[in-house]
N, C-alpha and C positions, 0 to 999 in steps of 0.2 A: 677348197676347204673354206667354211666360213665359221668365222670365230666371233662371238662377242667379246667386248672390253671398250678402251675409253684408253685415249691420251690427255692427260693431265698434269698441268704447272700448276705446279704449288712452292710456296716461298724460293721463286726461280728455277727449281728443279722440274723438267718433263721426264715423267714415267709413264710408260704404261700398263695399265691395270686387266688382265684376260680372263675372262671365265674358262672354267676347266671343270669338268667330273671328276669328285673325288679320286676315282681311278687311275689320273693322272700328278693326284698330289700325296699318295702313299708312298709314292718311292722318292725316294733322292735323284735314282737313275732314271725317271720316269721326266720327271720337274725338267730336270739336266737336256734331258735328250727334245723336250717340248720346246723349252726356252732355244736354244739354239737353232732349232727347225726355223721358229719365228721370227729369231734376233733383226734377220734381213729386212723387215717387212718394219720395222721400229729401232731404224738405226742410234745408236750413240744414245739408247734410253736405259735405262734399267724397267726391269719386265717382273713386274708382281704377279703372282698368279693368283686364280682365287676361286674356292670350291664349298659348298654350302654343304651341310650337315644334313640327317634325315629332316630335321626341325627347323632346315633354312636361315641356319646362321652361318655366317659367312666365316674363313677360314682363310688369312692371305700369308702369301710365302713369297720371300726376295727381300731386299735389302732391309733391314731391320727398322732402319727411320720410319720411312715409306708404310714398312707395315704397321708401327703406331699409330703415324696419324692418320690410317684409313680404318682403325679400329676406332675412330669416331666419329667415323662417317657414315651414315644411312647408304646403304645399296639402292634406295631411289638419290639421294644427291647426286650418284656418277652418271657423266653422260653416256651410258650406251650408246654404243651403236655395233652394227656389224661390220666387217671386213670379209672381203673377198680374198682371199689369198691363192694363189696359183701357183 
């Protein structure tokens, strides 16, 4: 599987931030069953998720801090990249 997203420290906290299809941020049990899939792969992080709207605004779900201050950040600011996951 390959996933975009970005590991990022901010005011000493690493999370990391994953693109997802709305599809995956509808459900509670959806979110739930994703994050856990990937927890392994971004150990001892907290895992934001984040799915754009028809009009490509962005939408992030997980720990409430986190998702504040990534409500002030431009989606070009974050470093994508891809991950390989196996």
């Amino acid at each position: 599987m390959v996933i975009h997203g970005a590991v990022i420290i901010e005011q000493g906290v690493t999370f990391a931030i994953i693109s997802v299809k709305p599809v995956i941020t509808q459900y509670t049990a959806r979110m739930m069953a994703f994050r856990q899939e990937i927890s392994p792969f971004f150990p001892n992080m907290p895992i934001i998720l984040m799915s754009q709207d028809h009009s490509g605004r962005p939408h992030y779900f997980g720990r409430k801090d986190i998702v504040e201050f990534l409500k002030s950040v431009s989606l070009q600011q974050i470093p994508w990249k891809k991950y390989h996951i196996y």
